[in-house]
DRENMARFI-326893 format. One line per field, with one value per residue (C-alpha): residue number from 1; residue in three letters; chain; x, y, z. Coordinates in steps of 0.1 Angstrom, whole numbers, plus 5000, padded with zeros to 4 digits. Layout:
DRENMARFI-326893
nr <- (NUM_...) $
rest <- (ALA_...) $
kette <- (A_...) $
east <- (X_...) $
north <- (Y_...) $
up <- (Z_...) $
This chain:
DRENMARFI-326893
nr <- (1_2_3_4_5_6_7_8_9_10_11_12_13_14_15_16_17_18_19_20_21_22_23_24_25_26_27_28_29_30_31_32_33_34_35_36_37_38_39_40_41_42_43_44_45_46_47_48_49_50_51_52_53_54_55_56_57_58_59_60_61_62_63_64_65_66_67_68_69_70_71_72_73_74_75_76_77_78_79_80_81_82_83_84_85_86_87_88_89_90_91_92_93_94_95_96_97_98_99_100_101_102_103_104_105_106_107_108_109_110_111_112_113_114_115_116_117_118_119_120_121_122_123_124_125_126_127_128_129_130_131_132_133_134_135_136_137_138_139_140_141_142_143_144_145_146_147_148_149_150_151_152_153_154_155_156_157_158_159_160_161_162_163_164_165_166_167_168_169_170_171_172_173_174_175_176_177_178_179_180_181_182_183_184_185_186_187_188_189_190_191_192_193_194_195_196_197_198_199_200_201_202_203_204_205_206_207_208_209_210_211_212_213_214_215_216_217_218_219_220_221_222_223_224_225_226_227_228_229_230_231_232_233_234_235_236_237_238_239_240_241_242_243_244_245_246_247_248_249_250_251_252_253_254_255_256_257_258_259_260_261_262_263_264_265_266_267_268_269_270_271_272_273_274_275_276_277_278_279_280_281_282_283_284_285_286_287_288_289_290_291_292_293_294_295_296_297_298_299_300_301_302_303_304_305_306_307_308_309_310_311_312_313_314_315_316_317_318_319_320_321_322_323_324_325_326_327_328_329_330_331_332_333_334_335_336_337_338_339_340_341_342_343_344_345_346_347_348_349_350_351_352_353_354_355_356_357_358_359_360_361_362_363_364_365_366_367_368_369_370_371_372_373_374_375_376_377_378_379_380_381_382_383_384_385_386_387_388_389_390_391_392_393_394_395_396_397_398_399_400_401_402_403_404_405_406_407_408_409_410_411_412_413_414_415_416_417_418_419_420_421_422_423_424_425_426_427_428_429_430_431_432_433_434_435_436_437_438_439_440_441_442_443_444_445_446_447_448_449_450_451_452_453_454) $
rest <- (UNK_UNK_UNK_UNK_UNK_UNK_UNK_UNK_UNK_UNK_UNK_UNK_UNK_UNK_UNK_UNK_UNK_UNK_UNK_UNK_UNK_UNK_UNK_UNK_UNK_UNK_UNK_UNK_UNK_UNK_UNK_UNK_UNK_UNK_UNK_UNK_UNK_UNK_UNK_UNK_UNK_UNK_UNK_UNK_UNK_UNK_UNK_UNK_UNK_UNK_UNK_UNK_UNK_UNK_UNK_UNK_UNK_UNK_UNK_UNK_UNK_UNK_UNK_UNK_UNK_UNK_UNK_UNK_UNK_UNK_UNK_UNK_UNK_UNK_UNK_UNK_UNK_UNK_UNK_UNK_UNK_UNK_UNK_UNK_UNK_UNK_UNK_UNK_UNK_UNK_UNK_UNK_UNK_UNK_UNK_UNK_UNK_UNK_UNK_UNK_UNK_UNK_UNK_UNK_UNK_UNK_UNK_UNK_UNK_UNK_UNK_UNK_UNK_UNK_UNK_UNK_UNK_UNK_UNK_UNK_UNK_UNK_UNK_UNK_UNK_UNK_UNK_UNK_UNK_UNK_UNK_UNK_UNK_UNK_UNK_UNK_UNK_UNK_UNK_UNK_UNK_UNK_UNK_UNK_UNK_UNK_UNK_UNK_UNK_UNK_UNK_UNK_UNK_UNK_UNK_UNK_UNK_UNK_UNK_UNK_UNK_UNK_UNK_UNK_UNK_UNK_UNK_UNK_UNK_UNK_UNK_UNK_UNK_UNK_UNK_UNK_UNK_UNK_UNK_UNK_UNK_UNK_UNK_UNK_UNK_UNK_UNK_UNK_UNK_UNK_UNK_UNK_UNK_UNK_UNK_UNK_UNK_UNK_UNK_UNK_UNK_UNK_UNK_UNK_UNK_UNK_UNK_UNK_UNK_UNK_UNK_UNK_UNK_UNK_UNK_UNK_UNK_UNK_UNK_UNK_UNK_UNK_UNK_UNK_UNK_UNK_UNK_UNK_UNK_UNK_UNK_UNK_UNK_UNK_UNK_UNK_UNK_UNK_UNK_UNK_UNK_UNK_UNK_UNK_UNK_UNK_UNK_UNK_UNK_UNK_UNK_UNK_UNK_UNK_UNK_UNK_UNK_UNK_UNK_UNK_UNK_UNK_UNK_UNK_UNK_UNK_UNK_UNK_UNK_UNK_UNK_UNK_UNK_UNK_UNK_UNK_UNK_UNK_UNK_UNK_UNK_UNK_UNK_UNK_UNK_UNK_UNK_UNK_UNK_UNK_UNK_UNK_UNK_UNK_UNK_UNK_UNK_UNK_UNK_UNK_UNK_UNK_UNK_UNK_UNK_UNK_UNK_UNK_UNK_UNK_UNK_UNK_UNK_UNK_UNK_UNK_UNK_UNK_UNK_UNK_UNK_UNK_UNK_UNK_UNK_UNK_UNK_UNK_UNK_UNK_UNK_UNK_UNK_UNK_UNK_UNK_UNK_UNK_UNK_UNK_UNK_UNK_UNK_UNK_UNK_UNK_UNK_UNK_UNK_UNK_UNK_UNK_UNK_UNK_UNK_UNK_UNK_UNK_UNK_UNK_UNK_UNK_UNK_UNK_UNK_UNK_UNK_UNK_UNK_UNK_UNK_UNK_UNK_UNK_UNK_UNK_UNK_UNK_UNK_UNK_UNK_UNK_UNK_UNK_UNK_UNK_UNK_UNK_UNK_UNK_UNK_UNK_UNK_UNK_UNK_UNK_UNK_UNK_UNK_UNK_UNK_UNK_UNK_UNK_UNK_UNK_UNK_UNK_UNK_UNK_UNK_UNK_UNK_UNK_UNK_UNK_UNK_UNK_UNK_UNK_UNK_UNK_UNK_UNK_UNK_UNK_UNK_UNK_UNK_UNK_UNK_UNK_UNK_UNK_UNK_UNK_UNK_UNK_UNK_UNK_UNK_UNK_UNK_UNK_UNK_UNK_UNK_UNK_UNK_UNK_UNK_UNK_UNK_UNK) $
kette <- (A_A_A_A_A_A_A_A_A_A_A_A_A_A_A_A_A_A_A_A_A_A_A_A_A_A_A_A_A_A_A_A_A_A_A_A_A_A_A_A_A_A_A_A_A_A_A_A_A_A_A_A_A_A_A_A_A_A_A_A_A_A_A_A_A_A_A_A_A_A_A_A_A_A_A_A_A_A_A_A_A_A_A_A_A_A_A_A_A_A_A_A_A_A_A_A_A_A_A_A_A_A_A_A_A_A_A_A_A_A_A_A_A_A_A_A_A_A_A_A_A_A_A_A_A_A_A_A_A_A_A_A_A_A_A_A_A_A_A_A_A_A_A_A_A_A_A_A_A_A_A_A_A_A_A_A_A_A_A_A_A_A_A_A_A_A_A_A_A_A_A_A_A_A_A_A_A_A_A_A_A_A_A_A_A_A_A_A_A_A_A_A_A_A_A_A_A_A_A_A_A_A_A_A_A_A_A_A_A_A_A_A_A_A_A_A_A_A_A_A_A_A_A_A_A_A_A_A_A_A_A_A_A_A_A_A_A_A_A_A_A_A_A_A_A_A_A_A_A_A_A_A_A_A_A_A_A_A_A_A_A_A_A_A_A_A_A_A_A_A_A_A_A_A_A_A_A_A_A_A_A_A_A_A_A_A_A_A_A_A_A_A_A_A_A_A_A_A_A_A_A_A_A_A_A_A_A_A_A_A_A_A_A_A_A_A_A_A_A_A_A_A_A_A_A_A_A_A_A_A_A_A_A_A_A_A_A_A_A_A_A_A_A_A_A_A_A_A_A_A_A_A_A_A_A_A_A_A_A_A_A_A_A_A_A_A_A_A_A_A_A_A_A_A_A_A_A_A_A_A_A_A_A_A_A_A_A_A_A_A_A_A_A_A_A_A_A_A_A_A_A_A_A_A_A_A_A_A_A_A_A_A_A_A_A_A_A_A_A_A_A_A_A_A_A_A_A_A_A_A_A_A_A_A_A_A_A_A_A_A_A_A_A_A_A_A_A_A_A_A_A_A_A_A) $
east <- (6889_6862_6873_6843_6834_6860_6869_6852_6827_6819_6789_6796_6787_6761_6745_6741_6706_6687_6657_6656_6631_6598_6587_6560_6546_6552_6537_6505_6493_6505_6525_6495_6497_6514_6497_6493_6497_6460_6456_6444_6463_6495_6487_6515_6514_6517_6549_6561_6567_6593_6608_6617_6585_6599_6607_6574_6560_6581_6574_6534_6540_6530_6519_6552_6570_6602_6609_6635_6671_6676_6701_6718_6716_6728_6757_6772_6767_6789_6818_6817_6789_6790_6806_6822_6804_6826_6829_6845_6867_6889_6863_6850_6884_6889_6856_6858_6822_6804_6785_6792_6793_6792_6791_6780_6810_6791_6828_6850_6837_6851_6820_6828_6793_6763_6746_6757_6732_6705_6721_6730_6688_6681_6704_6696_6656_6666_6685_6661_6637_6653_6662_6694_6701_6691_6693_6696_6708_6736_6747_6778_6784_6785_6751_6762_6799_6776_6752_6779_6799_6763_6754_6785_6786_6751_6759_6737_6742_6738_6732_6742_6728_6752_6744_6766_6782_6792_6807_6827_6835_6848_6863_6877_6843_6831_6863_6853_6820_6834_6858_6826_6815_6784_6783_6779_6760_6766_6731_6714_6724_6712_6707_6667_6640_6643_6677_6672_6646_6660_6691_6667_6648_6682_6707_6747_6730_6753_6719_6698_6691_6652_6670_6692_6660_6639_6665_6675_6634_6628_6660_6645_6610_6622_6649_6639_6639_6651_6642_6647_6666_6669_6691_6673_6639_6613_6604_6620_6652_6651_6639_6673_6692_6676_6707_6726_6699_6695_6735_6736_6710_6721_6762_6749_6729_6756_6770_6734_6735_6705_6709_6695_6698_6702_6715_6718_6717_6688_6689_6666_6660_6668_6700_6692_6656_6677_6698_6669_6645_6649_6648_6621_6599_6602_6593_6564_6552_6555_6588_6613_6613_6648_6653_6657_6675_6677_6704_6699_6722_6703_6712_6688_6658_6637_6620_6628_6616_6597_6558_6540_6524_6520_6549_6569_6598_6615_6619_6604_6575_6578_6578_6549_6538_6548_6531_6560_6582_6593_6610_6588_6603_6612_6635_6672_6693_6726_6759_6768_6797_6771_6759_6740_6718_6708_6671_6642_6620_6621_6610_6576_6582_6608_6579_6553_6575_6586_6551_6536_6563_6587_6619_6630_6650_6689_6694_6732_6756_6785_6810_6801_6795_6835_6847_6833_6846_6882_6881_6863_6891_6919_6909_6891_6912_6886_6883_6841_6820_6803_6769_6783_6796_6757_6752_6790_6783_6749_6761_6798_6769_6746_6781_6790_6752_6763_6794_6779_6746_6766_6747_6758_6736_6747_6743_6747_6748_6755_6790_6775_6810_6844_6852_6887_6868_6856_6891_6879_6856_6886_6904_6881_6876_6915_6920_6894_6872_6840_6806_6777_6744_6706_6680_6662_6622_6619_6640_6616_6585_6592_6601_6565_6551_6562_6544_6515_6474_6457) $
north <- (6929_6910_6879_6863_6870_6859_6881_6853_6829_6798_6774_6735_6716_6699_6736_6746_6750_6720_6744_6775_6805_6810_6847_6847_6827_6849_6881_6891_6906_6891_6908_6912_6880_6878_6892_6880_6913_6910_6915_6882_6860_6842_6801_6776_6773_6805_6804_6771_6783_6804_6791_6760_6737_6734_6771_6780_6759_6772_6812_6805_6790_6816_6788_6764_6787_6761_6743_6719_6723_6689_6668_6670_6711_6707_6687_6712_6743_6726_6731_6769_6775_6783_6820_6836_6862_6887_6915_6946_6953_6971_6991_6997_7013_7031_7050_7052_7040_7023_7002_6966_6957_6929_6918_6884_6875_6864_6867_6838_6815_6814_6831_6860_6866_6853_6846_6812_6803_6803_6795_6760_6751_6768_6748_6714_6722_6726_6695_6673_6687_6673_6705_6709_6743_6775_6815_6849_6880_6894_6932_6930_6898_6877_6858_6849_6838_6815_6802_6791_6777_6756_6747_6736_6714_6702_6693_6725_6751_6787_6820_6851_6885_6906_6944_6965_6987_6961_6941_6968_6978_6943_6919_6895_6888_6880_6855_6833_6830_6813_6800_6778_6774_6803_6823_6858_6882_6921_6938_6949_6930_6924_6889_6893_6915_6932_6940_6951_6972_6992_7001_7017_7036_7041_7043_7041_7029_7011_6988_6982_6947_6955_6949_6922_6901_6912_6892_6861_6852_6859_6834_6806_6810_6806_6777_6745_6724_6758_6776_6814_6815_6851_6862_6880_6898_6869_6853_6819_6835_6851_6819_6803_6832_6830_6807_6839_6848_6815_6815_6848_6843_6808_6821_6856_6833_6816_6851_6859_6891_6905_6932_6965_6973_6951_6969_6955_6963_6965_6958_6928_6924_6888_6893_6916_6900_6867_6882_6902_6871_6853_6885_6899_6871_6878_6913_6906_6884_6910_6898_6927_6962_6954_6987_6972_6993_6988_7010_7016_7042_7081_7071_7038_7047_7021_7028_7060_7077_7048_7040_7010_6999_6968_6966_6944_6931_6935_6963_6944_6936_6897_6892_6885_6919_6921_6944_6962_6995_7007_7034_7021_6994_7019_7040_7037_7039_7060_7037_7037_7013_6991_6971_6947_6977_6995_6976_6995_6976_6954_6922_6918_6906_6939_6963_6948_6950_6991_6999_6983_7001_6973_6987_7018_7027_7054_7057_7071_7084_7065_7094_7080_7047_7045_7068_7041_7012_7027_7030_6996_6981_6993_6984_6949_6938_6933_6947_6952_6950_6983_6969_6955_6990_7006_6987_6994_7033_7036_7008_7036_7067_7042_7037_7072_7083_7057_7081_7110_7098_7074_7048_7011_6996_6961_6965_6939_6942_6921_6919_6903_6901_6912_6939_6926_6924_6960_6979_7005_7017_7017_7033_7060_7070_7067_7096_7120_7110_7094_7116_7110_7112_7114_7111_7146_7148_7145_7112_7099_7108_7095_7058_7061_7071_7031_7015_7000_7015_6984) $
up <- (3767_3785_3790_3789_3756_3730_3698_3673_3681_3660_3666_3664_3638_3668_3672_3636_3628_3611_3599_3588_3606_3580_3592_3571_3601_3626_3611_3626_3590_3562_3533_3504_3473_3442_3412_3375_3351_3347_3384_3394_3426_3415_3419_3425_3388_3380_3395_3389_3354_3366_3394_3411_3426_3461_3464_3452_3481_3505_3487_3491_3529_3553_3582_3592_3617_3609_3574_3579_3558_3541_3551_3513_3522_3555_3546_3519_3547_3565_3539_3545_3575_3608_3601_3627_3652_3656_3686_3673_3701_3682_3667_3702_3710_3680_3689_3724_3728_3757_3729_3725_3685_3672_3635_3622_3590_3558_3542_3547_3522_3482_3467_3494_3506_3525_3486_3490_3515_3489_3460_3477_3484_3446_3428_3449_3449_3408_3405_3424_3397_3367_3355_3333_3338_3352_3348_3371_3373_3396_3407_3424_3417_3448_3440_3402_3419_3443_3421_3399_3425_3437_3400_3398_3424_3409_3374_3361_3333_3343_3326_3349_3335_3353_3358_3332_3351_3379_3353_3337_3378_3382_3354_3379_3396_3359_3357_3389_3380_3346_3365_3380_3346_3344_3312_3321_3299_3307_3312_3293_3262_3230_3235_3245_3236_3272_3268_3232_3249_3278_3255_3230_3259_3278_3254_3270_3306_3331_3338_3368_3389_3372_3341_3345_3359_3330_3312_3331_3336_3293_3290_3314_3297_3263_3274_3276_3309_3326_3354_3371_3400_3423_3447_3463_3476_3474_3506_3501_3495_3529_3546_3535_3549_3584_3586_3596_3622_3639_3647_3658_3681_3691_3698_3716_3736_3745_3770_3780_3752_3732_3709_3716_3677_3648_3615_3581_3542_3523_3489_3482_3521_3521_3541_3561_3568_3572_3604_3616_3613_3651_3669_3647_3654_3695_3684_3665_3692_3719_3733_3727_3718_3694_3672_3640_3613_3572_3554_3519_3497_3490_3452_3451_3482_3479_3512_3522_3497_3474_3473_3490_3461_3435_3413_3389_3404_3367_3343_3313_3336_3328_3364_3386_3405_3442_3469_3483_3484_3447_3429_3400_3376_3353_3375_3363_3394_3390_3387_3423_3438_3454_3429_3450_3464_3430_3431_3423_3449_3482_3496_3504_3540_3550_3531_3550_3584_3578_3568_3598_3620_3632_3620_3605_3575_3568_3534_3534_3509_3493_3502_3542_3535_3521_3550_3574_3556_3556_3592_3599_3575_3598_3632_3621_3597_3570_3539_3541_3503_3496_3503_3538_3552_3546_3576_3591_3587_3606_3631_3641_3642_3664_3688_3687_3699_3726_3737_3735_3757_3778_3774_3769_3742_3721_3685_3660_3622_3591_3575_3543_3525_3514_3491_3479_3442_3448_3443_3415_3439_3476_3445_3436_3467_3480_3448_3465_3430_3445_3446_3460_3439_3448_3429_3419_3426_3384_3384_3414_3397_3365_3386_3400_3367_3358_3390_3375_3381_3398) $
């Protein structure tokens, strides 16, 4: 081992970051406005009536390069935050690559994720409001288990729409988060007019993140002294996840390292746009040529194969209409093991950075995405979530190019959690039972068919 780089590296509490990276600010061309159904600009009251004030200010802020993290904010990331940097040298081995990897740990706190970096803000910016309670929607599970860990913490009532099939996938992820006191509804449900929907269009569906949003936002509005709260995909959710960046880049900083690739997940974008966001910033300002690389499963592409367009971010088409890349909000993923990744569309910010060229995009299938996982988990030690090892498979190819080329590149990628919540799926694929699925051209087209004519 090299010596002078240790196996984990944490940040003191001294270096932790006291504001959070806005890379709206940074972006030479901004990502296009929020629409209203009728096609007109979204205003900050438009969106005040679903979500919190403060993150609509920070959503609509595309000038302050740095928002500061509140002291009250700040003080609860220190009960779980900094996570450890990690260099795989036992990964290294195991391949027999010249590549230096190293993986930034979302994992070690009790919601299991890097969810609860948001949720934290949403649920103080909520409190601070005088709201009494709140609503959202979850896939996997690891933003409803953090939301209801922060609300909580805050005194506030939550709703968690959970995607069906997740939910059915894993019970016990349903148990902490009313362990924390959320009531979790299985989506869709028959509790609201959108879940009463779908299952008439879609009748036995394991759900969609589309659908469990459709949902949670139709609960807020029709609750009083309620708000949405999302996990994902809008731009103030990434902000609060440039938390992940900012330590990655302050601890390699530390041994004089810069990546050569960055790698993460894409299923929203806000964690992988959170790791990316320091290092994209140089990029965008001329200051490295970082290869920058979003991984997103062949059953759910987004990017790789979705359109640029104006969209609803929900499958009831409550929400607001976002210019980014869709399957169309009518497009009913398959019931994949990564929950967290089965969204039709894609933050604003990551769309407007692939289509203007700044990063590219592997869309892998789950048969690969296990195999990598399984031998991540026995040279690391970590059992990695589904959503996590996207990023774990393309970051071993990345390393094994290295070996066969010869060349020494760093690479860095997201572990955004643990899978020990996600044994139906290890199981599945221990038995030889897991398949991979990809959407057919029919199924694409009649996702686009959904995206709205502006």
């Amino acid at each position: 081992m090299n010596e002078k780089i240790p196996y984990k590296t944490y940040l003191t509490e001294s270096e932790m970051p006291k504001k959070w990276l806005n890379l709206n600010a940074f972006m030479p061309e901004k990502h296009d406005p929020f629409l209203n159904a009728d096609g007109t600009p979204c205003t900050h009251e438009d969106l005040e009536k679903v979500f919190c004030k403060e993150c609509v200010e920070q959503e609509l802020n595309f000038t302050d390069e740095y928002i500061e993290i509140p002291e009250g904010i700040r003080k609860f990331y220190t009960n779980f935050r900094p996570s450890p940097l990690i260099r795989a040298y036992f990964l290294e081995e195991i391949l027999d690559t010249p590549a230096e990897i190293y993986y930034k740990y979302e994992g070690t706190n009790t919601s299991g994720s890097h969810k609860l970096n948001s949720a934290i803000p949403q649920a103080y910016y909520a409190k601070n409001q005088g709201l009494s309670s709140v609503t959202t929607e979850t896939g996997a599970g690891q933003w409803g288990t953090a939301l209801s860990m922060a609300c909580a913490f805050y005194g506030l009532d939550l709703d968690v729409f959970m995607v069906k099939c997740s939910a059915e996938q894993k019970p016990h992820r349903k148990e902490v988060i009313k362990t924390y006191g959320g009531n979790v509804i299985p989506s869709p449900s028959e509790t609201t007019n959108a879940g009463r929907k779908i299952l008439q269009e879609y009748p036995g569906t394991g759900g969609s993140l589309g659908c469990a949003i459709a949902e949670a936002v139709e609960k807020a509005q029709n609750t009083p002294n309620c708000r949405y709260v999302l996990g994902s995909v809008l731009d103030h959710v990434l902000l609060h996840q440039t938390v992940i960046g900012l330590e990655s880049k302050i601890a390699l900083d530390k041994y004089g390292v810069t990546p050569d690739i960055v790698i993460g997940c894409v299923g929203g974008g806000s964690n992988y746009g959170g790791l990316i966001a320091p290092y994209m910033a140089g990029k965008l300002r001329g200051e490295n040529n970082i290869d920058f690389v979003g991984v997103e499963p062949v059953s759910c592409p987004s990017m790789s194969k979705g359109k640029y367009a104006y969209d609803f971010c929900d499958s009831a088409k409550i929400t607001p209409l976002a210019k980014m890349y869709t399957l169309g909000c009518g497009f009913m993923p398959s019931p994949n093991h990564s929950g967290g990744l089965r969204y039709h569309g894609m933050s604003p910010i990551v769309s407007k950075l692939y289509h203007d060229g700044y990063m590219r995009v592997e869309a892998v299938e789950q048969t690969k995405v296990f195999e990598a996982a399984v031998q991540f988990a026995k040279c690391e030690g970590i059992l990695p979530a589904p959503e996590s090892s996207h990023a774990i498979r393309v970051a071993i190819d990345e390393a094994l190019k290295c070996k066969q080329t010869g060349e020494k590149k760093v690479i860095l990628f997201g572990l955004t959690g643990t899978g020990y919540f996600d044994m139906a799926a290890y199981k599945k694929f221990n038995e030889g039972a897991m398949t991979d699925t990809i959407p057919t051209q029919e199924e694409l087209e009649k996702g686009f068919a959904t995206i709205p004519k502006l």
